[in-house]
ZATILO-508472 format. One record per residue (C-alpha): residue number from 1; residue in one letter; x, y, z. Coordinates in steps of 0.1 Angstrom, whole numbers, plus 2048, in hexadecimal, padded with zeros to 3 digits. Each point is the difference from the previous one (the first is absolute). Layout:
! ZATILO-508472
+-----+---------+-----+-----+-----+
| num | residuo |   x |   y |   z |
+-----+---------+-----+-----+-----+
| NUM |       A |   X |   Y |   Z |
...
+-----+---------+-----+-----+-----+
END
This chain:
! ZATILO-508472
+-----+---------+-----+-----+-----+
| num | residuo |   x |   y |   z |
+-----+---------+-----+-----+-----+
|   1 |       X | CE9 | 8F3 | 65F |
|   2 |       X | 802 | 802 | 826 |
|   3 |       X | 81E | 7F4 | 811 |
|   4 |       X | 802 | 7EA | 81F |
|   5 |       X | 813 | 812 | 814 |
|   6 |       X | 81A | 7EE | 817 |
|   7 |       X | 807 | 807 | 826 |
|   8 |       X | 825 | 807 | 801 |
|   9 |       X | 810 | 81B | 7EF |
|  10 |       X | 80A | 805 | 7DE |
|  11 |       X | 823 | 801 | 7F9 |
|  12 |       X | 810 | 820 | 7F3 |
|  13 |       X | 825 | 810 | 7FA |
|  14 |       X | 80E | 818 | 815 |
|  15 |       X | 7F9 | 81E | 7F9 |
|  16 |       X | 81D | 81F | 7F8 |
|  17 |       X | 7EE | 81D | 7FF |
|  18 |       X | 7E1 | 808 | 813 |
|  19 |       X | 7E3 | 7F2 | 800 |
|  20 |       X | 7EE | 826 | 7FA |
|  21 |       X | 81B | 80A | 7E4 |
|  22 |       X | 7ED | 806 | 7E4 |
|  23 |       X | 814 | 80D | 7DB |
|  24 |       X | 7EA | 81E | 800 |
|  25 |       X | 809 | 806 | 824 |
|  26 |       X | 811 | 824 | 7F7 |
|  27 |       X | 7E9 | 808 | 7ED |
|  28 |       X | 7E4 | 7FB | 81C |
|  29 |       X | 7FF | 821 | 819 |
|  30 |       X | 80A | 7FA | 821 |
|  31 |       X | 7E8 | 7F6 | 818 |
|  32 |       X | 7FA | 80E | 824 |
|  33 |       X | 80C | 7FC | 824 |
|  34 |       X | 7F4 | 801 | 81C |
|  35 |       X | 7FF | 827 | 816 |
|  36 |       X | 806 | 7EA | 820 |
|  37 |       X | 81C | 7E5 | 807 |
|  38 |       X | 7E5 | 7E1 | 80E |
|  39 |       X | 80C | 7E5 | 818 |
|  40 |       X | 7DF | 7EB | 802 |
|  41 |       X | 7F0 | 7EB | 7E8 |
|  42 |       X | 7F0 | 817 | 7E0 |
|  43 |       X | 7DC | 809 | 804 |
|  44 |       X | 7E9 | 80E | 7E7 |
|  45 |       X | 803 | 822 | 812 |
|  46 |       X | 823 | 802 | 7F8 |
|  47 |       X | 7FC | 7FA | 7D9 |
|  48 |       X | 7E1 | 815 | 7F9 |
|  49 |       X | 7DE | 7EF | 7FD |
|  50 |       X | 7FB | 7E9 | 7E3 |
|  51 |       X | 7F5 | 819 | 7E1 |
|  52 |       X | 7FF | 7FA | 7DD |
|  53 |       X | 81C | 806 | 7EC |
|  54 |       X | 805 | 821 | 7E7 |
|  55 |       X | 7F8 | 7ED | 7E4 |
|  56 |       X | 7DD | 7FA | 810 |
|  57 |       X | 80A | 7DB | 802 |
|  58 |       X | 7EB | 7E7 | 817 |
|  59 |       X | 822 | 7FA | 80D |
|  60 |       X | 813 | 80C | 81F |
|  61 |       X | 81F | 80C | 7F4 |
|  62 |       X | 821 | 7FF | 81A |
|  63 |       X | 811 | 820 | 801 |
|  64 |       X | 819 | 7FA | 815 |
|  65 |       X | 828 | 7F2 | 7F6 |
|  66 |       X | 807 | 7DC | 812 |
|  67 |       X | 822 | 7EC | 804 |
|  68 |       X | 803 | 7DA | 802 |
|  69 |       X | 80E | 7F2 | 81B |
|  70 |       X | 81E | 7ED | 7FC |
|  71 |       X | 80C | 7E3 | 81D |
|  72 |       X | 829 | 801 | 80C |
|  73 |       X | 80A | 7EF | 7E2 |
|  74 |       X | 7F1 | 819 | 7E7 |
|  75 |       X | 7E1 | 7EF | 7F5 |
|  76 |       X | 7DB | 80D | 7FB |
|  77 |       X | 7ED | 7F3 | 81F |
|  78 |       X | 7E0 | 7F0 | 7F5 |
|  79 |       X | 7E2 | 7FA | 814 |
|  80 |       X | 7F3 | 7EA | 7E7 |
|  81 |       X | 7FB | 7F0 | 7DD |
|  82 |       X | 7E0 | 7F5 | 7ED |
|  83 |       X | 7F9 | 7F7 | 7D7 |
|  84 |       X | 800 | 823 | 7F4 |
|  85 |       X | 80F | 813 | 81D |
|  86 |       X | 81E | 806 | 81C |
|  87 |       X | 7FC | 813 | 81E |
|  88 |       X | 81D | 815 | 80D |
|  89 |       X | 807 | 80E | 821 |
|  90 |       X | 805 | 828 | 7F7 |
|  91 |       X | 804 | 822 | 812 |
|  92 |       X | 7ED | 81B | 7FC |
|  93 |       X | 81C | 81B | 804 |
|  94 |       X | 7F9 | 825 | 811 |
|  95 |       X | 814 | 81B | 800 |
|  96 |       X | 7FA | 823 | 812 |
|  97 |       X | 813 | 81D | 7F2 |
|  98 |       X | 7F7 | 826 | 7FF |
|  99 |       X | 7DF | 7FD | 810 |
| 100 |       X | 7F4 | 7FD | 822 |
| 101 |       X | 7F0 | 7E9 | 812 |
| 102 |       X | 7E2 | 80C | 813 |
| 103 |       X | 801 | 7E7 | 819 |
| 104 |       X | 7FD | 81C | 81B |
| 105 |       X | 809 | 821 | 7FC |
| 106 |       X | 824 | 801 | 7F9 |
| 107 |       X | 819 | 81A | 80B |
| 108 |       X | 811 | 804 | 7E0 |
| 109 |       X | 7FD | 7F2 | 7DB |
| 110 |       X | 808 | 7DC | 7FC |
| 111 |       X | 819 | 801 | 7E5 |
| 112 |       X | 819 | 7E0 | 80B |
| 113 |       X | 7F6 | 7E1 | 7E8 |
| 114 |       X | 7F9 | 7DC | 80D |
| 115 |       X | 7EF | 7E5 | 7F1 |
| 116 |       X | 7F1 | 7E1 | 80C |
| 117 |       X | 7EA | 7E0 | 7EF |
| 118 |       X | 7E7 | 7E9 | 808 |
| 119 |       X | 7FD | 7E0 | 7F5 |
| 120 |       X | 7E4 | 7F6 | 7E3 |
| 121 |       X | 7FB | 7E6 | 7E8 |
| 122 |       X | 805 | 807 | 7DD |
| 123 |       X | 7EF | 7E6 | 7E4 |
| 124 |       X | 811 | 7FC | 7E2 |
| 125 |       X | 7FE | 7EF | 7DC |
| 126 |       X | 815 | 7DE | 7F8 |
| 127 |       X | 7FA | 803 | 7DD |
| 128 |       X | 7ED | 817 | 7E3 |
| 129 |       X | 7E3 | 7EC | 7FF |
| 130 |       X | 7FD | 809 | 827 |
| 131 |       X | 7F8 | 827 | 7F9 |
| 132 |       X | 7DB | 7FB | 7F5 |
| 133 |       X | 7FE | 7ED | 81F |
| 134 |       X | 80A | 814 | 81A |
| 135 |       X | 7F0 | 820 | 7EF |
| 136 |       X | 7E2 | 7EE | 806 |
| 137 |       X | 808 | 7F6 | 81E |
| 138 |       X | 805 | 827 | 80C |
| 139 |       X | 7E1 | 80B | 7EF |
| 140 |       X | 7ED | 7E2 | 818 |
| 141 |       X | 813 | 80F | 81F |
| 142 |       X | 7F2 | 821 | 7F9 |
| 143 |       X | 7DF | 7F9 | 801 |
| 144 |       X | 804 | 7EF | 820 |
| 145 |       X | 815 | 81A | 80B |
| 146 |       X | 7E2 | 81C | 7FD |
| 147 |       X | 7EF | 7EE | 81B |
| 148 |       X | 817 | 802 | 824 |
| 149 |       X | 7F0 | 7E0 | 803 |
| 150 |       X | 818 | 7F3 | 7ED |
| 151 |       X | 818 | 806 | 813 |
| 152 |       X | 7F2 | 7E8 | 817 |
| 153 |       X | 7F9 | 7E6 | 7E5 |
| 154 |       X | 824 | 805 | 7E9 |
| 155 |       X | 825 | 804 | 800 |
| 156 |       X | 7FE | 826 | 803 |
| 157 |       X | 807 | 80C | 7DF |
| 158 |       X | 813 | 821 | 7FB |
| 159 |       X | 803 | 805 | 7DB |
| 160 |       X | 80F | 7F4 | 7DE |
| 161 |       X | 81C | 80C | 7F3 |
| 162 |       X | 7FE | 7FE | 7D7 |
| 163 |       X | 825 | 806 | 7F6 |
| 164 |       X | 804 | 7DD | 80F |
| 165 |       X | 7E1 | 7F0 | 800 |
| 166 |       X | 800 | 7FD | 826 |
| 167 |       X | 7E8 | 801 | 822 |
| 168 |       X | 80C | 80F | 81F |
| 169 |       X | 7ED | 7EE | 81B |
| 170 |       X | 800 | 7FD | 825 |
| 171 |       X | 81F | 7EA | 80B |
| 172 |       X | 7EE | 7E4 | 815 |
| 173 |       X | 820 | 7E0 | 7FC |
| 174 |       X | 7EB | 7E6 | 813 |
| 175 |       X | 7E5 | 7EA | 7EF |
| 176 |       X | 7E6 | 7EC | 809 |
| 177 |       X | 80E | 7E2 | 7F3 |
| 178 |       X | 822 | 805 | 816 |
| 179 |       X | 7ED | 809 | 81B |
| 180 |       X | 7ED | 7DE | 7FD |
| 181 |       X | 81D | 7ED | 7FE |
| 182 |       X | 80C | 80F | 81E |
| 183 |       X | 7E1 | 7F7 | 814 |
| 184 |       X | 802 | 7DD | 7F0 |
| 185 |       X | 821 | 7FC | 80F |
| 186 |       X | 7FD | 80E | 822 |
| 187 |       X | 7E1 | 7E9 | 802 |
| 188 |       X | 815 | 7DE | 7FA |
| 189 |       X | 81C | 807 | 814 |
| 190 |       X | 7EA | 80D | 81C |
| 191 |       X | 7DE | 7E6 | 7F9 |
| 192 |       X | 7E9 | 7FA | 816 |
| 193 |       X | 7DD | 7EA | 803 |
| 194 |       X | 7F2 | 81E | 80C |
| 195 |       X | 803 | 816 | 7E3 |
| 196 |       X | 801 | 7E7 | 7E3 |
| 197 |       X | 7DC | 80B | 7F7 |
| 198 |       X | 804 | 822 | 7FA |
| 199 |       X | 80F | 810 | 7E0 |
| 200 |       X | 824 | 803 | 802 |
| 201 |       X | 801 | 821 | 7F8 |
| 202 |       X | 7F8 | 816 | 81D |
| 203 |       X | 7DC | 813 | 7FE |
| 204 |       X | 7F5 | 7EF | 7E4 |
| 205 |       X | 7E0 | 80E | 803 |
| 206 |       X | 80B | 822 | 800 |
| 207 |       X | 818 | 7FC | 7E4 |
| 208 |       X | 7E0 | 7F1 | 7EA |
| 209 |       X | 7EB | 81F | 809 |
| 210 |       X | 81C | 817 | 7F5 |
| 211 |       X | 804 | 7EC | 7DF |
| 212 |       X | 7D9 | 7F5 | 7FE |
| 213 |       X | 7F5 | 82B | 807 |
| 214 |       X | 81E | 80B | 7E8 |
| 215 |       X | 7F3 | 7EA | 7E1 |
| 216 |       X | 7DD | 80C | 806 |
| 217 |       X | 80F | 822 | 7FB |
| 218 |       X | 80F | 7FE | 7E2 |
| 219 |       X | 7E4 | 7EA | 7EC |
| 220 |       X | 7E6 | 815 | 810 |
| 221 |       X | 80C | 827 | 800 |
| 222 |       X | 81D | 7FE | 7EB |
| 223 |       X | 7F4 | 7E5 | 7E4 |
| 224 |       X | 822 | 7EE | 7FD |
| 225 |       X | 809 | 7DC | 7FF |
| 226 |       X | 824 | 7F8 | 810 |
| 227 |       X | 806 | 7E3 | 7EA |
| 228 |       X | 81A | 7EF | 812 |
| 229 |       X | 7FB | 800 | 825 |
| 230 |       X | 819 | 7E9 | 812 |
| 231 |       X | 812 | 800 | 823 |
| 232 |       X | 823 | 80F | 7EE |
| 233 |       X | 7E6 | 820 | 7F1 |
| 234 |       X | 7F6 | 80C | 825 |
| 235 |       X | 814 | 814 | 812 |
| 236 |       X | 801 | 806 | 823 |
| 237 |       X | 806 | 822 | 810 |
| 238 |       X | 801 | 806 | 829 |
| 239 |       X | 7DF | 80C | 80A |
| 240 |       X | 7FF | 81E | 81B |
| 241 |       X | 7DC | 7F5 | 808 |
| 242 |       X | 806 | 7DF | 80C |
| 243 |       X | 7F7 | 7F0 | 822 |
| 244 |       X | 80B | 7E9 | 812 |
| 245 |       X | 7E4 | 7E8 | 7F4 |
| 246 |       X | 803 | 80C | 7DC |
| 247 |       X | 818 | 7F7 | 7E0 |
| 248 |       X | 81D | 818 | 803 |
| 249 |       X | 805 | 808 | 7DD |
| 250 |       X | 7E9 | 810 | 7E7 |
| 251 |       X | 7FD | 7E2 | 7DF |
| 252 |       X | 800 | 817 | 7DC |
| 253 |       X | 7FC | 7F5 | 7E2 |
| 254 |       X | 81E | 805 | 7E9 |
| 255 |       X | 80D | 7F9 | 7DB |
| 256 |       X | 7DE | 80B | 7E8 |
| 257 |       X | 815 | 7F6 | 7E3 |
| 258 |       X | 7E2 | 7E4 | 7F5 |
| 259 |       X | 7E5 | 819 | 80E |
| 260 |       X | 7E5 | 80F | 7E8 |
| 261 |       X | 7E3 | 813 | 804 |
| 262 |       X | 7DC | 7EE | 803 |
| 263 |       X | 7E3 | 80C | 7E4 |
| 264 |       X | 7EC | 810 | 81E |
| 265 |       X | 80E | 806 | 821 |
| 266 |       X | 7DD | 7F8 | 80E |
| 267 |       X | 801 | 7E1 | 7F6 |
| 268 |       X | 819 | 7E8 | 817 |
| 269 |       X | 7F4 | 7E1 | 7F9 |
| 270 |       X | 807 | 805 | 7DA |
| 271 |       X | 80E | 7E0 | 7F6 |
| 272 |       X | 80B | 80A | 7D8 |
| 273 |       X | 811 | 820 | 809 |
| 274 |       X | 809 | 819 | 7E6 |
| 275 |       X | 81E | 817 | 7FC |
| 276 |       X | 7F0 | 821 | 7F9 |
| 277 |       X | 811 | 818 | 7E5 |
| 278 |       X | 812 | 81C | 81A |
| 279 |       X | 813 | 7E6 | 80D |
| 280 |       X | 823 | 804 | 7ED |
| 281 |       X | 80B | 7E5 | 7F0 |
| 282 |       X | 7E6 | 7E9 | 809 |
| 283 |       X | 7FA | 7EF | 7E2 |
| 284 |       X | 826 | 7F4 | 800 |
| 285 |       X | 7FA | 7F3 | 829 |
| 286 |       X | 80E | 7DE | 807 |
| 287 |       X | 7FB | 7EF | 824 |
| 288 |       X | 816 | 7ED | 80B |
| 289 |       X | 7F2 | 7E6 | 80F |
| 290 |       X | 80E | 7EC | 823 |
| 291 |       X | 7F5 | 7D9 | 80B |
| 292 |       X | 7F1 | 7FC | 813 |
| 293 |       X | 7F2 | 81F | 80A |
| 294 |       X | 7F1 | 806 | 7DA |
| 295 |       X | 7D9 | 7F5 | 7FB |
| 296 |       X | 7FA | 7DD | 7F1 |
| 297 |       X | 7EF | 812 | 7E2 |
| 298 |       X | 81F | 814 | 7FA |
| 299 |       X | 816 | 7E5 | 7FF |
| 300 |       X | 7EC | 7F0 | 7E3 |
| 301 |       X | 817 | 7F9 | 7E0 |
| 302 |       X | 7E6 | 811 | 7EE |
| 303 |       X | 7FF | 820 | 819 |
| 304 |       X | 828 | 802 | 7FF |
| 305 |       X | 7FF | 800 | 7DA |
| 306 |       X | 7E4 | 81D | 7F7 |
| 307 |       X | 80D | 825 | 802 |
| 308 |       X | 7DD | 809 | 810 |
| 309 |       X | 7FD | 7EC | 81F |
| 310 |       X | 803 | 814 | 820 |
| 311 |       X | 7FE | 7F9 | 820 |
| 312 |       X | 7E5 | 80D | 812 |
| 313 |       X | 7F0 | 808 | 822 |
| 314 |       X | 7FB | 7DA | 808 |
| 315 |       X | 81F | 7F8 | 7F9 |
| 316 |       X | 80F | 818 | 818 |
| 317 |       X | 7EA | 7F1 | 818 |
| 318 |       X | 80D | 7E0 | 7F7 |
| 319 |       X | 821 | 80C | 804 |
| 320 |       X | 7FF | 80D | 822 |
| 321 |       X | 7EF | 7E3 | 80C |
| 322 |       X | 821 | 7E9 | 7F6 |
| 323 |       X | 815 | 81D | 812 |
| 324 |       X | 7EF | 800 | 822 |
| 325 |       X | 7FD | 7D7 | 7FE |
| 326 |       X | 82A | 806 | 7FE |
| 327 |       X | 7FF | 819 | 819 |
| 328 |       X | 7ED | 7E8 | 817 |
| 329 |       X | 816 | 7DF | 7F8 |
| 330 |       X | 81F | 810 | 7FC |
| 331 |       X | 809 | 7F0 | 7E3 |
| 332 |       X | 804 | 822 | 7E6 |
| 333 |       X | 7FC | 7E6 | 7DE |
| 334 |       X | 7E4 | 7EF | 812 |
| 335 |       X | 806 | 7DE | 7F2 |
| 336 |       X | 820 | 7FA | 814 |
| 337 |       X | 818 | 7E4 | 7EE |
| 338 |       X | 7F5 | 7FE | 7E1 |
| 339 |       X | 80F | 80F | 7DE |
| 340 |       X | 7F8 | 81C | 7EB |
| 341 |       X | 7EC | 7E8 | 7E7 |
| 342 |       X | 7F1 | 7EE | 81A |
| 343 |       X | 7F0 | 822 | 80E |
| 344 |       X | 7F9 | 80B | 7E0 |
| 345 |       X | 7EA | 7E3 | 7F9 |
| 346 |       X | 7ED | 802 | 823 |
| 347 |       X | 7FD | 828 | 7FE |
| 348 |       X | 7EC | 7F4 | 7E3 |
| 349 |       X | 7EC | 7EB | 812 |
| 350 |       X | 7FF | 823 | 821 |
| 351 |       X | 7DB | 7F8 | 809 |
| 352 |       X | 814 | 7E0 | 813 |
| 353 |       X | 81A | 816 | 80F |
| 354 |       X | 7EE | 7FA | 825 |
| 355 |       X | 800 | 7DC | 7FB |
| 356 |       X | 824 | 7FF | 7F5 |
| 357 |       X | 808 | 80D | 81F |
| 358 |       X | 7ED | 7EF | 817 |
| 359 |       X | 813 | 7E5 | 7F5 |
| 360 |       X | 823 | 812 | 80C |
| 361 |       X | 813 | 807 | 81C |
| 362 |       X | 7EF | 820 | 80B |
| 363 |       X | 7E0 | 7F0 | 7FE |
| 364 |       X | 7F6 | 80D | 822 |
| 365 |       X | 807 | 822 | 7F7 |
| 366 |       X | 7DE | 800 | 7F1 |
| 367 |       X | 7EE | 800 | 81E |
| 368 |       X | 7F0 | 7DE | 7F9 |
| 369 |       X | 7E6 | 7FD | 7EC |
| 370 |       X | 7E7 | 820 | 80E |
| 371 |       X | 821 | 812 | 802 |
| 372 |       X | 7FE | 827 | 7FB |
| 373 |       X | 81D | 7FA | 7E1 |
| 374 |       X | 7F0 | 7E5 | 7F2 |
| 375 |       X | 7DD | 813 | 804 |
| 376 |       X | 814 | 820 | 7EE |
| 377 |       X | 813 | 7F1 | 7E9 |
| 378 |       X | 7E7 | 7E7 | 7F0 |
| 379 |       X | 7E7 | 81E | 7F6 |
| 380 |       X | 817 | 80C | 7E9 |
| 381 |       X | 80E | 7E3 | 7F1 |
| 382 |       X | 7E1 | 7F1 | 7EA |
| 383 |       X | 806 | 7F1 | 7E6 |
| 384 |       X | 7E8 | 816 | 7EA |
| 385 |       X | 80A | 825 | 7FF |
| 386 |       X | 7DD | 80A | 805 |
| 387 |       X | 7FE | 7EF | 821 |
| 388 |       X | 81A | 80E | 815 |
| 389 |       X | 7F8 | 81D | 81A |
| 390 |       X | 801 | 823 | 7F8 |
| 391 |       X | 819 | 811 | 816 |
| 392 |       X | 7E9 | 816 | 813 |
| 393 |       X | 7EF | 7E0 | 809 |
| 394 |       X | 81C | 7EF | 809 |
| 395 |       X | 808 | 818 | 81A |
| 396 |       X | 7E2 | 7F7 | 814 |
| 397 |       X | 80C | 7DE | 805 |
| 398 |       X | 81E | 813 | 813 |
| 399 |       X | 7ED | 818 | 816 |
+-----+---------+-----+-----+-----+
END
């Protein structure tokens, strides 16, 4: 049975040891450092390109020792917390000792040790059950991850670490759903009849390209299905490309842990998705589902109770098509005001979701009713899974 999952996060006890220490841990050989003491962000150059494992595992294996960080009163810093998962803030520590670094030629040996970290976000279990799912989860990341595409399209992924069932990934702390509510609150307290028509958040457009082109991606070349694409699942990292007239952070996708892999890559449009048998642990895979960003036909009390039911391309679609309707009307739950069962029982009902909130407050975000959001948004909300846009085709209502 699929569980609804809710927004806030899960409650959990302080943890005493760290979040990496395994009972095995001496028993597991030391992993590496670093040759050079870093003092930028990681890149892949810096860890070795992504290769398979010794084992000849589909998985990228991190070979490389990490600490948690820990904030001035002693606790484990987290970045966040989902069903299965928390994500720490950790260091990757570097030491240099007894062998030179060939920088430029030196004039003698380097011999004097220093050391140095960067900052990286480490994913980790809450409970046992959790393991499968974020094995799976790696083995999903590593197929993107063969593509530098995915770079592009994902939380950079930099390995999984087995002693402690964990993913090293890129650190990226801001989220598309704080972002929004930032937007949404520098547009009240600065409003204006001149702007209340556009999206509130800031090159909408270019922010549903990103997203829109991303998706395509992963259903098209890759053949997976997010399964739970939501504001508080993107991430936003600084882009070095933007312009002036261009969004100013790069959008990835992050948190695969409802992902599976399509029957046939070449088929997006696919709406009864399969699991296919080298994904690990996919037969035990459990979405977690989140109203009202979750399909109509998901949210079914007959689709919550069978094992089999995934979600599938169209329901990604779905999906992002409730996230950039939040990103346009600021309002991150979309149905501002009303409780969890209240949008529980219209996420069932998400075909309405534009008429819902035309009725609102941030109505005029829309763009009346030729709008370019409500033009975007309603192709890929139809009520019939079959009906909504592909993404590639989506895009051309963007360009």
């Amino acid at each position: 049975m699929k569980s609804i999952a809710p927004l806030s996060p899960l409650d959990m006890p302080v943890r005493t040891i760290s979040p990496l220490a395994v009972d095995t841990l001496q028993n597991t050989p030391r992993r590496k450092t670093l040759s050079t003491p870093p003092d930028t962000p990681i890149t892949d150059s810096d860890i070795e390109s992504p290769t398979l494992n010794s084992h000849g595992s589909a998985i990228i294996e991190f070979p490389y020792d990490l600490d948690i960080a820990r904030d001035s009163n002693g606790k484990y810093i987290e970045f966040g917390r989902g069903v299965w998962s928390t994500v720490y803030k950790a260091t990757l520590s570097t030491t240099v000792a007894a062998k030179p670094v060939m920088v430029t030629p030196p004039s003698s040996p380097v011999t004097k040790s220093t050391s140095s970290s960067r900052i990286m976000a480490v994913k980790t279990p809450l409970r046992r059950d959790a393991h499968a799912v974020l094995k799976r989860e790696a083995y999903i990341l590593s197929r993107i991850m063969k593509d530098t595409v995915g770079e592009d399209v994902a939380v950079p992924f930099y390995g999984y670490i087995p002693s402690s069932h964990s993913l090293v990934l890129e650190a990226c702390p801001l989220s598309l759903s704080a972002h929004i509510e930032s937007c949404a609150d520098s547009a009240r307290k600065s409003f204006s009849t001149k702007t209340m028509f556009e999206p509130v958040t800031p090159h909408w457009s270019d922010l549903a390209k990103r997203l829109i082109k991303g998706l395509d991606w992963l259903h098209g070349s890759v053949g997976v299905v997010h399964g739970d694409i939501k504001p508080h699942n993107i991430l936003l990292r600084p882009s070095h490309s933007s312009e002036g007239n261009e969004m100013e952070y790069d959008a990835l996708y992050a948190d695969f842990s409802s992902a599976h892999l399509m029957s046939s890559p070449s088929s997006p449009t696919n709406t009864t998705a399969e699991a296919i048998t080298e994904d690990p642990g996919a037969a035990g895979a459990s979405a977690a589902l989140t109203p009202p960003f979750a399909a109509p036909e998901l949210l079914t009390l007959s689709a919550i109770k069978s094992p089999t039911t995934l979600s599938t391309p169209s329901s990604d679609i779905f999906a992002l098509a409730l996230t950039l309707l939040a990103a346009a009307t600021g309002d991150v739950l979309v149905y501002p005001g009303t409780s969890e069962m209240q949008r529980l029982a219209m996420s069932r009902e998400g075909w309405r979701a534009l008429d819902y909130v035309s009725s609102g407050s941030n109505a005029s975000r829309l763009g009346g009713r030729h709008g370019l959001v409500r033009r975007v948004v309603e192709k890929g909300v139809a009520r019939e899974p079959e009906r909504r846009v592909g993404a590639g085709e989506w895009l051309d209502l963007l360009d």
